[in-house]
C-alpha positions as CSV (number, residue, x, y, z in Angstrom):
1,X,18.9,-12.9,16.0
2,X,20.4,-9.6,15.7
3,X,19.6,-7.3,19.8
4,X,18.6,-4.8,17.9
5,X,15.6,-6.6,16.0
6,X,14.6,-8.1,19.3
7,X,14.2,-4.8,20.9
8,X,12.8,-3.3,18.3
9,X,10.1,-6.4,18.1
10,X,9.2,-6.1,21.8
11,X,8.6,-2.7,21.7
12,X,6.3,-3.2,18.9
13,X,4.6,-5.9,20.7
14,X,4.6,-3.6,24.0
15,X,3.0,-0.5,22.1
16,X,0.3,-2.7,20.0
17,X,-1.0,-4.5,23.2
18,X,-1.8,-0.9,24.4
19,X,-3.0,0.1,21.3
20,X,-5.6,-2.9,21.2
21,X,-6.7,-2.0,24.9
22,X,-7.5,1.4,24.7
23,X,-10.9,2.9,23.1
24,X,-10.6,3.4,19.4
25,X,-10.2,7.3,19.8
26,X,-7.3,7.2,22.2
27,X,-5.6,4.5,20.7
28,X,-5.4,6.9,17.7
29,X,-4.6,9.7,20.2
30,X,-1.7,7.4,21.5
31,X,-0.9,6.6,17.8
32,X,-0.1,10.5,16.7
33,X,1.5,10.7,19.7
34,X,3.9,8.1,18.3
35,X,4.1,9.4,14.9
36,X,5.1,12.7,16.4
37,X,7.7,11.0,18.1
38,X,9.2,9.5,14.8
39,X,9.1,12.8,12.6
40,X,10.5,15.7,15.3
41,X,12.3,13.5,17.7
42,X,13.7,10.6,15.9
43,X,13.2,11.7,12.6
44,X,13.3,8.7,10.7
45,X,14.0,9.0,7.1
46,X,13.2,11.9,7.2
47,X,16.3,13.3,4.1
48,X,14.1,10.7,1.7
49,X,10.4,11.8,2.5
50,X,11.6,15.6,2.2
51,X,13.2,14.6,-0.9
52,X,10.6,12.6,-2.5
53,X,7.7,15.5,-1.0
54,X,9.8,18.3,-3.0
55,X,9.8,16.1,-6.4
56,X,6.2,15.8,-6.1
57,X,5.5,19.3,-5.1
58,X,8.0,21.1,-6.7
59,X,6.2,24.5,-5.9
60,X,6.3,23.6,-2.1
61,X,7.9,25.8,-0.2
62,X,10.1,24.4,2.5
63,X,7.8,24.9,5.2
64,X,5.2,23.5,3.5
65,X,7.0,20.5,2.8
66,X,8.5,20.2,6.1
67,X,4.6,20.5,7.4
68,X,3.3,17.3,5.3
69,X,6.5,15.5,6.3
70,X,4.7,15.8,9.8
71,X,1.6,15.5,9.3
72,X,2.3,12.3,7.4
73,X,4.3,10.8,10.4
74,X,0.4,11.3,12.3
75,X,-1.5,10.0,10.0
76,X,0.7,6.5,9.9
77,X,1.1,6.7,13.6
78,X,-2.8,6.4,13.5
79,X,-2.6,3.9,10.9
80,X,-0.1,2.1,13.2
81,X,-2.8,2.1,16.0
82,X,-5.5,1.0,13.9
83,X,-3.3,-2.2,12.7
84,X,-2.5,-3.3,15.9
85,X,-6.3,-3.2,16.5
86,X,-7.0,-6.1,13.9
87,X,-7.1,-9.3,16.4
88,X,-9.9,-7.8,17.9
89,X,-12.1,-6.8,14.1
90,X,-15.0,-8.2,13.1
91,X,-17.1,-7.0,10.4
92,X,-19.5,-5.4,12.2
93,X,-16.4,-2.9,13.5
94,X,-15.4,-2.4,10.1
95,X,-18.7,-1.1,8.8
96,X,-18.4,1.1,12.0
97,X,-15.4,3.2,10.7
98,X,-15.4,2.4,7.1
99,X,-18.0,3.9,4.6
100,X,-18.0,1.0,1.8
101,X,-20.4,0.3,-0.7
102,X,-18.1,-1.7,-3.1
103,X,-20.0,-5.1,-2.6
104,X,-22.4,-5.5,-6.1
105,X,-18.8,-4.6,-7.6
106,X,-16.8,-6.9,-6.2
107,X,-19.8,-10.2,-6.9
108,X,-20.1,-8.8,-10.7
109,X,-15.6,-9.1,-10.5
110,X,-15.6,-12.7,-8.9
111,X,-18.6,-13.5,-11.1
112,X,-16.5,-13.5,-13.7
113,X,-14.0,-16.4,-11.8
114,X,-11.1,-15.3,-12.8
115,X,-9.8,-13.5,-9.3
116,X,-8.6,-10.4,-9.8
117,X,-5.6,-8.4,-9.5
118,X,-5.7,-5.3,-6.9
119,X,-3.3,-2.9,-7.6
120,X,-2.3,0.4,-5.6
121,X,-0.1,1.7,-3.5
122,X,0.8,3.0,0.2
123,X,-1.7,5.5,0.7
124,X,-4.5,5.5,3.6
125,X,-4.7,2.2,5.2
126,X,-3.9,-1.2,3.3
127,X,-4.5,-3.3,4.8
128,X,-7.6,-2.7,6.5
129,X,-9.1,-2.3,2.8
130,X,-8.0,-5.9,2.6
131,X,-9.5,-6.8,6.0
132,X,-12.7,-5.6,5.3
133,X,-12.9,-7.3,1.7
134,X,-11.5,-10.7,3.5
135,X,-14.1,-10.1,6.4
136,X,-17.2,-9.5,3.9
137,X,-16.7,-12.7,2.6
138,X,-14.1,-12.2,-1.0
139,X,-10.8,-13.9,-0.7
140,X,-8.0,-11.6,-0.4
141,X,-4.2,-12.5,-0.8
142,X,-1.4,-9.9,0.0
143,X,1.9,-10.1,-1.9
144,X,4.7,-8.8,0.5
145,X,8.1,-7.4,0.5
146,X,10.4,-9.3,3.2
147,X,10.9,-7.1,6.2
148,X,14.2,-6.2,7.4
149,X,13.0,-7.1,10.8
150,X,11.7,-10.6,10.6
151,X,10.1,-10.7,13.5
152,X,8.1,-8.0,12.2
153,X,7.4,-9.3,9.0
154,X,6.0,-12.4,10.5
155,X,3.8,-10.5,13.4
156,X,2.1,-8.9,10.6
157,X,1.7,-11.9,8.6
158,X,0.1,-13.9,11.4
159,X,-2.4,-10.5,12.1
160,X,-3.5,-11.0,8.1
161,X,-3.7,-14.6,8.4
162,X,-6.0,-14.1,11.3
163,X,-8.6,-12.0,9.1
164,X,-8.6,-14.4,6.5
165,X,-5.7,-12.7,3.9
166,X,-3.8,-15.8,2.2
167,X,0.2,-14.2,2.1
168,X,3.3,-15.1,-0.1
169,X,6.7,-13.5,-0.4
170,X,7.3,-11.5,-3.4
171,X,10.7,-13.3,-3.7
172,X,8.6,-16.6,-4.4
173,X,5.1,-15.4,-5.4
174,X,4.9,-16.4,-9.1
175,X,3.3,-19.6,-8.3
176,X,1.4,-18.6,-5.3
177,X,-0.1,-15.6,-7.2
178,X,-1.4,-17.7,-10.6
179,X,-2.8,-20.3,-8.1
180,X,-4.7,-18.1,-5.9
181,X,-6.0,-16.5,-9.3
182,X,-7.1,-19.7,-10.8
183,X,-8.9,-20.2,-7.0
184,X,-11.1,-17.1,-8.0
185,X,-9.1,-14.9,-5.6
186,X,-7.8,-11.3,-5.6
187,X,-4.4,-10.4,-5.0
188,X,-2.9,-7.5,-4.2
189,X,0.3,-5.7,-5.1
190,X,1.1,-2.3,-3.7
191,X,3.1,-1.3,-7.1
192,X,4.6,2.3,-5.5
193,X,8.0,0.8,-4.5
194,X,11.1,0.9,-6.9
195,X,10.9,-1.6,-9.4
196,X,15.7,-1.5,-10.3
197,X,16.3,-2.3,-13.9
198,X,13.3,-4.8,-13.6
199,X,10.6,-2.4,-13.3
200,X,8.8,-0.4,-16.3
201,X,9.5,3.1,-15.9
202,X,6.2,5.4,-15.9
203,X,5.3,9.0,-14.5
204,X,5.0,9.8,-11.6
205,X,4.5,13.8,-10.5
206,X,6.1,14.1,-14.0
207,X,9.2,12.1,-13.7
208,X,10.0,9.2,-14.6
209,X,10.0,6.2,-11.6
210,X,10.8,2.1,-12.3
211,X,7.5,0.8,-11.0
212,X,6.6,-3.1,-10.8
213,X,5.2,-4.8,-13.8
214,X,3.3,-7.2,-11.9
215,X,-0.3,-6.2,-12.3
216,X,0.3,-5.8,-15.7
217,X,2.5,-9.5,-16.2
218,X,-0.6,-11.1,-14.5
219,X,-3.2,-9.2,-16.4
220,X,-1.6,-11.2,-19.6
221,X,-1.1,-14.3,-18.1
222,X,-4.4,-14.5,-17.1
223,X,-6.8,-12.2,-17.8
224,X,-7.6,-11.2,-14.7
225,X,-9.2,-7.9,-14.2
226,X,-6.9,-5.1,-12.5
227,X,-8.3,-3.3,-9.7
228,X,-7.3,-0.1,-8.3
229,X,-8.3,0.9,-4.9
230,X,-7.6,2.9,-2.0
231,X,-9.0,3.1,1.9
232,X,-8.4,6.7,3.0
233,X,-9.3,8.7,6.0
234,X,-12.5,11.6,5.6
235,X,-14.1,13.5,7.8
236,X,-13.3,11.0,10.5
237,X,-14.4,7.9,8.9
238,X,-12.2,5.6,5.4
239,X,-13.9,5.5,2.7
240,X,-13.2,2.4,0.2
241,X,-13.2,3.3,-3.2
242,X,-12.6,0.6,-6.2
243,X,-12.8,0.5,-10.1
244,X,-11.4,-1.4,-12.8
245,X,-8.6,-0.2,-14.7
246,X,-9.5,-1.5,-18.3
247,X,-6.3,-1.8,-20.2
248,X,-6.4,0.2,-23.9
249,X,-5.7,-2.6,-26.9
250,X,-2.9,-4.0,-27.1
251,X,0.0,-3.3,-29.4
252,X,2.0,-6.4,-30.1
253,X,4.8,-4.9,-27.9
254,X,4.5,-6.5,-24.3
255,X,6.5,-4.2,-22.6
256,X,4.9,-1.3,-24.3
257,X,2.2,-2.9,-23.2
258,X,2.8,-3.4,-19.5
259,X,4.5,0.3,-19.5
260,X,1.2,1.7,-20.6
261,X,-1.2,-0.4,-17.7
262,X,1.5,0.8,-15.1
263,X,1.3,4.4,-16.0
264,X,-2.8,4.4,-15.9
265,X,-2.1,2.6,-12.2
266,X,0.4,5.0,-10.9
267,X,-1.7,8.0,-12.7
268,X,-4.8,7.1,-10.7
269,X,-2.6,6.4,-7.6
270,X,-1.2,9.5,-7.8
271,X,-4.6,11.4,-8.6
272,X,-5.2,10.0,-5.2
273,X,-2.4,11.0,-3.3
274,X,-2.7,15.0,-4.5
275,X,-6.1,14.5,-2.9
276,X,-4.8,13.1,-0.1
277,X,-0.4,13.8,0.0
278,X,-0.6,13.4,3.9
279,X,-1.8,9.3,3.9
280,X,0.6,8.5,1.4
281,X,3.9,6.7,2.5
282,X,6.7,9.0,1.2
283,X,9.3,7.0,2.8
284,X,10.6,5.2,0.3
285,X,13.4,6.1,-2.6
286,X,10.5,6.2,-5.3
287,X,12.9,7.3,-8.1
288,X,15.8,5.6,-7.0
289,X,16.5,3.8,-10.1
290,X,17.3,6.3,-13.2
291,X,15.9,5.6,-16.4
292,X,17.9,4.0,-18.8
293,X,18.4,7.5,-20.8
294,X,19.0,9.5,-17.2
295,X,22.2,9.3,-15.5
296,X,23.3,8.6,-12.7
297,X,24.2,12.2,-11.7
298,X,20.8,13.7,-13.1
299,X,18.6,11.2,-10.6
C-alpha cells in the first residue's frame, strides 16, 4: 500500500463523513469550497482541462477559458459532496432534488427484456442518474475504469453497491455485461474517455477523438437498445433526461457500423455539454490518441 494512497484515502473518508453530516446546502457550500481548492490552489490538471477547453472552444478567449476551467472545478466539488451523500438516499430524497419523469420510458425499454445499454459520458452527476434509476426500482449496472487509488475505487464501489448498482471492471466486463443484459438489466458505459488504437474514432467539437466501441459491440451482440442520458444541474434542481439512440441500417461493414452509433452518441453528448460546458469532466486527454491518418506531431 503505497503512503501516498493511504493519505489520500483518509482524507477522502475525512471530507465525505462531513459532507454526509451537514445539511444538503452547506454540504454543497463545503463542496465548492473544495473544488476551489483544487482549481486556484492545487491546480490539478489543470495544462489538460485548459487544453481540452481550447479545442472545444476554439473561439474562447483565454479568460474565458481559464473561467470554465473554474467554474468546472465547483461544479464537481458539488458533485463530490453530493456523492458522498449516497449512504444516506432514499428515493424519496432523490425525487426531492431531481426533476425526473423518465419512468413510462424506462417500463416500455425493460418491456422489451432485453436490458439495455446506457451510454454517455462525464457530464452533470453519474452516478446519481444511476441511483435514482436503481432506487425506482430498474436494475442498473456501472461498468468502471480501475482507479489509480484502489482504495478509492473500492469506496465507491461499495457506495453503488449500497444503492442497488451491480459493478464489474472494464478490464473483465465482457461476460459480466452480456449476463446482466440477458438478466433484463441496463448497463452503463460513460464512452467520453480515450478509446488508444482500440477505439473508433468520431467527432468531437470537430476533431477527431478514439472513443469506446462498446455500446455499439453490445448493441450487435444483442440487440439491446442504446440509451443516452444525462443528470445535469438547473435552476437549482438535476433534471434526468433519456432517449433512445436508434442506430441508422446497417451497412455490412461492422466497424463502419460501430463508427457511425459512436458519432450519434458522442454528437448528442456533446450537444449536451455546449449546453452545459461547466458539468462536464474536461480532465481527461480526450484526443490523446491521433487518428491513424494524423501524426503524432499534428495531435
Amino acid at each position: 500500500m503505497k503512503t501516498g494512497n493511504f493519505i489520500e484515502y483518509a482524507l477522502l473518508l475525512g471530507v465525505a463523513f462531513l459532507f454526509r453530516r451537514l445539511p444538503i446546502r452547506l454540504s454543497r457550500g463545503l463542496g465548492r469550497a473544495v473544488g476551489r481548492l483544487g482549481s486556484h490552489v492545487l491546480k490539478i490538471r489543470k495544462q489538460v482541462a485548459m487544453n481540452n477547453i481550447r479545442r472545444a472552444f476554439s473561439k474562447y478567449s483565454e479568460s474565458e477559458a481559464e473561467r470554465l476551467y473554474h467554474k468546472t472545478w465547483l461544479h464537481f466539488g458539488m458533485v463530490a459532496a453530493e456523492l458522498s451523500r449516497l449512504p444516506r438516499m432514499k428515493l424519496s430524497d432523490f425525487r426531492v432534488h431531481v426533476e425526473n419523469d423518465t419512468t413510462e420510458f424506462l417500463q416500455e425499454i425493460f418491456s422489451r427484456g432485453k436490458g439495455a445499454i446506457f451510454a454517455s459520458g462525464h457530464i452533470g452527476n453519474w452516478e446519481w442518474l444511476g441511483a435514482m434509476i436503481a432506487a425506482e426500482g430498474f436494475p442498473f449496472t456501472f461498468v468502471v475504469e480501475q482507479q489509480s487509488n484502489q482504495m478509492v475505487g473500492d469506496w465507491m464501489d461499495r457506495m453503488r453497491e449500497r444503492e442497488g448498482i451491480e459493478i464489474h471492471s472494464r478490464g473483465s466486463a465482457t461476460k459480466g455485461t452480456l449476463q446482466a443484459l440477458k438478466r433484463n438489466q441496463m448497463v452503463a458505459m460513460l464512452s467520453d474517455q480515450d478509446a488508444g488504437n482500440a477505439g473508433v474514432f468520431v467527432p468531437f467539437f470537430g476533431k477527431l477523438a478514439s472513443t469506446p466501441r462498446g455500446p455499439a459491440l453490445f448493441n450487435f451482440k444483442t440487440g439491446a437498445p442504446i440509451i443516452f442520458g444525462s443528470c445535469c444541474r438547473e435552476e437549482g434542481k438535476f433534471k434526468l433526461r433519456l432517449e433512445e439512440i436508434v442506430p441508422p441500417p446497417t451497412s455490412g461493414d461492422r466497424t463502419e457500423d460501430e463508427r457511425i452509433i459512436m458519432a450519434i452518441v458522442t454528437a448528442r453528448l456533446e450537444a449536451d455539454i455546449r449546453q452545459h460546458p461547466d458539468q462536464y469532466m474536461w480532465l481527461h486527454r480526450r484526443w490523446k490518441t491521433a487518428p491513424p491518418t494524423v501524426s503524432a506531431d499534428q495531435k
